[in-house]
C-alpha positions as a LaTeX table, in Angstrom:
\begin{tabular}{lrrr}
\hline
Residue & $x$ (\AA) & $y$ (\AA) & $z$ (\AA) \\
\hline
Unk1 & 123.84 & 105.64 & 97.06 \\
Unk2 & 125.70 & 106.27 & 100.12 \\
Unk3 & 129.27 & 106.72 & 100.83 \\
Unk4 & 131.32 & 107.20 & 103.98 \\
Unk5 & 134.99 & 107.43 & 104.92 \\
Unk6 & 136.25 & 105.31 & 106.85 \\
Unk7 & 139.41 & 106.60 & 109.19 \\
Unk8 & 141.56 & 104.31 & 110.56 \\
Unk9 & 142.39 & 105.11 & 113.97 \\
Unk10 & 144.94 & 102.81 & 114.86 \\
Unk11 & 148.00 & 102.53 & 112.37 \\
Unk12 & 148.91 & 99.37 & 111.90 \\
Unk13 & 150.27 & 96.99 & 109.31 \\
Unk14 & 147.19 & 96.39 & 106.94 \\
Unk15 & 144.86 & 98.84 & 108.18 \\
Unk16 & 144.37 & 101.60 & 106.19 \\
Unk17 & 141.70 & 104.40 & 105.39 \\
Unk18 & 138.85 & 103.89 & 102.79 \\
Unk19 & 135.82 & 104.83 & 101.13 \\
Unk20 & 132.47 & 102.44 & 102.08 \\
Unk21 & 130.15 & 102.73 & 99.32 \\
Unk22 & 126.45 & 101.10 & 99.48 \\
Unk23 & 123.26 & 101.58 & 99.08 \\
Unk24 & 120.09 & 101.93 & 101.50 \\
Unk25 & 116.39 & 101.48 & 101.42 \\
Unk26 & 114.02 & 102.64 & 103.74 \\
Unk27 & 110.98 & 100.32 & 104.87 \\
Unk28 & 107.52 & 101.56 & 105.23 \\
Unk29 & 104.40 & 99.42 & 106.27 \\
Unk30 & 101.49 & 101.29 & 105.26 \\
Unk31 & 97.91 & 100.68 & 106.80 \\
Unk32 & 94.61 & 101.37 & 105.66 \\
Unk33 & 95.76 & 102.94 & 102.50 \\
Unk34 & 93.36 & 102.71 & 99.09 \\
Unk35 & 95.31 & 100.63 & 96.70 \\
Unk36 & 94.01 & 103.12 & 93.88 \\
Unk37 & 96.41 & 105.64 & 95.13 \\
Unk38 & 99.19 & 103.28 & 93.49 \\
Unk39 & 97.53 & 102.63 & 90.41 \\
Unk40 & 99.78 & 104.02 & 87.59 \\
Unk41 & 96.99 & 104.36 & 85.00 \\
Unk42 & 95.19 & 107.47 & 86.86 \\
Unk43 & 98.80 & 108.69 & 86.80 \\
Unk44 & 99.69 & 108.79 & 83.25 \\
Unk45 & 96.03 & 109.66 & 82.25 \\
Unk46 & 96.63 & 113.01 & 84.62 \\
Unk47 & 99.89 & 113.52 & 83.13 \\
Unk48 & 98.71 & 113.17 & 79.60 \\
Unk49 & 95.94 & 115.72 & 80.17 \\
Unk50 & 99.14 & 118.38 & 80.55 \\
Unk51 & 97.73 & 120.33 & 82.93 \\
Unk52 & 101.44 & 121.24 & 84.39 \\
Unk53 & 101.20 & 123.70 & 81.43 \\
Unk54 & 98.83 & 125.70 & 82.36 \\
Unk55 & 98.73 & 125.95 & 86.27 \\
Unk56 & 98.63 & 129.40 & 87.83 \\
Unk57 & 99.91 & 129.96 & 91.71 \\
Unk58 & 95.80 & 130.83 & 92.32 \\
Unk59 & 95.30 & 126.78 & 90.79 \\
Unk60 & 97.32 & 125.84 & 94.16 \\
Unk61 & 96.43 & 128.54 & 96.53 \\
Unk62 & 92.63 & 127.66 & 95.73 \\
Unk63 & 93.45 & 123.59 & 96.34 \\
Unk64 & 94.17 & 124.80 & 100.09 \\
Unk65 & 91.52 & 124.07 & 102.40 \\
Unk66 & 91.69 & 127.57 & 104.67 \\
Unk67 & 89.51 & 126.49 & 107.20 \\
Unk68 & 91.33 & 123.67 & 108.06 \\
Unk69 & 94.51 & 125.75 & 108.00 \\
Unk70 & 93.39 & 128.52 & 110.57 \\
Unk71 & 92.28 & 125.50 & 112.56 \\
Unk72 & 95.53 & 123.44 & 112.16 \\
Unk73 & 97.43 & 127.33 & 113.15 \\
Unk74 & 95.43 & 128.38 & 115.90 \\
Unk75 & 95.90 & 124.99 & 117.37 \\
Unk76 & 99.51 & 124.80 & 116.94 \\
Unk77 & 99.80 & 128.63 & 118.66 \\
Unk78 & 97.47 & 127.60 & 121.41 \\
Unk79 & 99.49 & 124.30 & 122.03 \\
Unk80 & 102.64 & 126.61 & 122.03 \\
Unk81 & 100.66 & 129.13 & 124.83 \\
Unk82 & 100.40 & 126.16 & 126.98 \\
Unk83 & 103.65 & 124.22 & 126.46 \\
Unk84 & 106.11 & 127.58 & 127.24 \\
Unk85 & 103.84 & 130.05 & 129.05 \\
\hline
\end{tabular}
């Protein structure tokens, strides 16, 4: 849903301010994605295993990968060195 106002500028006979109201969409081609990651089934059989109930903050903090991480950091700090210093 979007909405803008639309000013009228110039005031003339018939011209007068108003609301637009539409709606969008947003396009996205996607390549070389596994169709299984849109398969609803996997979905609702994760869901109805109610795991949500029982997470812990460690659940997520262990589902990082570290190593990548401190690679992903130190590369983003190291591009930084060379792009401003």
């Amino acid at each position: 849903n979007v909405q803008n106002y639309l000013r009228q500028r110039d005031s003339r006979i018939g011209h007068s301010n108003m609301m637009n109201i539409g709606l969008t969409g947003t396009y996205i081609e996607l390549e070389d994605i596994d169709v299984r990651a849109f398969d609803i089934s996997t979905k609702s059989h994760i869901f109805d295993e109610n795991r949500q109930t029982t997470a812990k903050v460690e659940d997520f903090l262990d589902a990082i990968d570290k190593s990548h991480l401190a690679t992903v950091l130190t590369l983003h700090w190291l591009q930084v060195l060379t792009k401003y210093i």
